[in-house]
C-alpha positions in Angstrom: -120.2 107.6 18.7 -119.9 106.7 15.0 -116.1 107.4 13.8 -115.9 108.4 10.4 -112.7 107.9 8.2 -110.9 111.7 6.7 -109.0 112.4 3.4 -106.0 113.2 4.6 -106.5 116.6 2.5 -108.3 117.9 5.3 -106.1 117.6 7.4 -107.2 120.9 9.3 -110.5 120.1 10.0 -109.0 118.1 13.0 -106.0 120.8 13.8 -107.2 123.4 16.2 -104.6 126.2 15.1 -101.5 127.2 15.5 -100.4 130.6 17.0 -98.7 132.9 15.0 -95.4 134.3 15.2 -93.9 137.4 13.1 -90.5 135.7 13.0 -87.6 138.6 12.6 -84.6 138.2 10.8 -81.8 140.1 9.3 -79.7 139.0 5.9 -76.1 139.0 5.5 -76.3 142.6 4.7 -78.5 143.7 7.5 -81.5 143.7 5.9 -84.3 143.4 8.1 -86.9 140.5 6.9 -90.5 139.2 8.9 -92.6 136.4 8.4 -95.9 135.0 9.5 -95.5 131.4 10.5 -97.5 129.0 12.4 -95.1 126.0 12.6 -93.6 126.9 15.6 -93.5 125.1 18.9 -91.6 124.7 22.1 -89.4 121.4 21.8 -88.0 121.7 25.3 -88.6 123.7 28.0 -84.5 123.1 30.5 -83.3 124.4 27.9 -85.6 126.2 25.9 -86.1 125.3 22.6 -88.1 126.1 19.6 -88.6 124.8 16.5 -90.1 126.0 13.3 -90.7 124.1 9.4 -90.3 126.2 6.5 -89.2 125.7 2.8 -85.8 126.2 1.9 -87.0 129.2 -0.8 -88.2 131.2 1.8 -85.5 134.7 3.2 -86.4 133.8 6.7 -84.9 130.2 6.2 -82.0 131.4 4.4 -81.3 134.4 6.7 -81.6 132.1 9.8 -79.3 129.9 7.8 -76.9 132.7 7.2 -76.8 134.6 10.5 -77.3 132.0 13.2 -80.4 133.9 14.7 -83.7 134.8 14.5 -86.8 136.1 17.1 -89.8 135.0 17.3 -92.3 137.8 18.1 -95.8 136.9 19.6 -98.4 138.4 17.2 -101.9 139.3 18.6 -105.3 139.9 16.6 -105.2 143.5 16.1 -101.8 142.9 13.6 -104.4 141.1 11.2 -103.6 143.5 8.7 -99.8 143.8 9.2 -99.6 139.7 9.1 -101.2 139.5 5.7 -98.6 142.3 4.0 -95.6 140.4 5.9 -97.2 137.0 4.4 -96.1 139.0 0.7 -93.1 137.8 -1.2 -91.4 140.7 -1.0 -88.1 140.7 -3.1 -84.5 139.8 -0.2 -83.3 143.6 -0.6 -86.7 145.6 0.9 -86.8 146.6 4.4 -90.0 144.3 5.5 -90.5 147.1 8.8 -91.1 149.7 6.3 -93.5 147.5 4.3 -95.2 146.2 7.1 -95.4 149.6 8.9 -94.1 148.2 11.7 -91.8 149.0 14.2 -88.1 147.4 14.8 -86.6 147.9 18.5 -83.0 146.3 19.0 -82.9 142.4 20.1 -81.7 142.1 24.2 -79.1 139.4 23.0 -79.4 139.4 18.7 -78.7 141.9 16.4 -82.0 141.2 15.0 -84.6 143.6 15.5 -87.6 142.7 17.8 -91.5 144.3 16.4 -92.2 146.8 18.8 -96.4 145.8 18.4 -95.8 142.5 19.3 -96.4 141.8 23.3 -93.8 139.1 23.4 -90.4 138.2 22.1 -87.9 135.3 22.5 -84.5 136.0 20.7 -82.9 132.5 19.5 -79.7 130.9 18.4 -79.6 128.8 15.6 -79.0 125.3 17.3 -79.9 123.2 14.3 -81.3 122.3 10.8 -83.1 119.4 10.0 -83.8 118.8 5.7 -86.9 117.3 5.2 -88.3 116.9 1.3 -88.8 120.1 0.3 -88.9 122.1 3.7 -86.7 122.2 6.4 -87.0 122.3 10.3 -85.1 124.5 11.8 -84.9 124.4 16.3 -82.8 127.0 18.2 -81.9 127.7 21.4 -83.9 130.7 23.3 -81.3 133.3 24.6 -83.5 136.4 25.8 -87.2 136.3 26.5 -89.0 139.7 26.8 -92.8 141.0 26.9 -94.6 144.4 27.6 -94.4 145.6 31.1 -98.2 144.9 31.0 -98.3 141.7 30.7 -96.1 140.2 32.7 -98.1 139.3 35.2 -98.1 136.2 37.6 -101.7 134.9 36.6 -101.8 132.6 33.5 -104.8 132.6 32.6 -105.6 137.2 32.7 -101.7 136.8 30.8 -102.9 134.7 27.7 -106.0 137.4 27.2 -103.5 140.3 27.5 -101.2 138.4 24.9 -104.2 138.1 22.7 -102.0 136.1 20.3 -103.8 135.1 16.6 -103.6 131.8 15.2 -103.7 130.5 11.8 -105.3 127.1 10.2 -105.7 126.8 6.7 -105.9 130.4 5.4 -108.4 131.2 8.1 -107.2 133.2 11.3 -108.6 132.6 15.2 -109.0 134.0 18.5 -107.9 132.6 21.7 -110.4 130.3 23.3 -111.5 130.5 26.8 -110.2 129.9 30.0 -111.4 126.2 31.2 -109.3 125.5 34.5 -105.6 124.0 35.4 -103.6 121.0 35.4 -104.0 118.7 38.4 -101.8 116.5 39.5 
């Protein structure tokens, strides 16, 4: 098969998507923040670790940054709507649940509220921060992992249809594919 050269600009046309997370934080005053991001990804699994990039203007960067915490809440496809007003710049002192009209349960191991809608959760401590240019990559430590009753199940591949997690490439949101087998060793 032919191979043809990219720009680099489009980048995405070769990035299947990323799932999206509504990632909680509070501020130094307790004010509850959430974000859509995409840029999140297990780094290690003994110990779990995640890692996210944002820029350094962003609350949830400078929350995380401030507190030492953050969770990372699984979103699925029917929070379409709720992920596009959490995507708003709101200004640091407005209550993001309320905006959002979703709602905050109390972390297992944070003081950071989980989002009650969401079907998973996994409640980190801030383990690091790297700078790079303009953004910044931050990885933490999972502490408490938790999901609805209902979909903790022992079957991989009904659990990832329960989750029905969203992802995001380029302004343009997805669906879960389908199931196509397991790893063979």
């Amino acid at each position: 098969m032919e191979k043809l050269e990219i720009p680099l600009e489009e980048w995405d046309i070769l990035h299947p998507g990323l799932a999206v997370y509504l990632i909680s934080t509070v501020s130094e005053k307790g004010i509850p923040n959430i974000a859509p991001y995409g840029m999140v990804m297990p780094i290690s699994y003994h110990p779990l670790i995640y890692a996210l990039s944002s820029t350094k203007d962003r609350d949830t960067y400078l929350n995380i940054k401030a507190t030492g915490g953050f969770t990372l809440n699984l979103a699925s496809c029917d929070l379409l709507h709720q992920i596009n007003i959490a995507a708003t710049r709101f200004p640091k002192d407005i209550d993001e649940f309320k905006e959002t009209k979703l709602t905050p349960i109390p972390g297992i191991k944070l003081k950071i509220p989980r989002i009650g809608e969401c079907k998973g959760h996994i409640e980190c401590k801030l383990k690091n921060i790297f700078e790079i240019d303009e953004r910044v990559i931050i990885v933490g430590t999972a502490i408490s992992l938790s999901a609805d009753k209902g979909v903790y199940i022992n079957d991989l591949s009904k659990q990832k249809k329960m989750l029905d997690p969203i992802f995001y490439s380029h302004k343009t949101y997805f669906a879960l594919g389908k199931y196509i087998g397991d790893r063979k060793t």
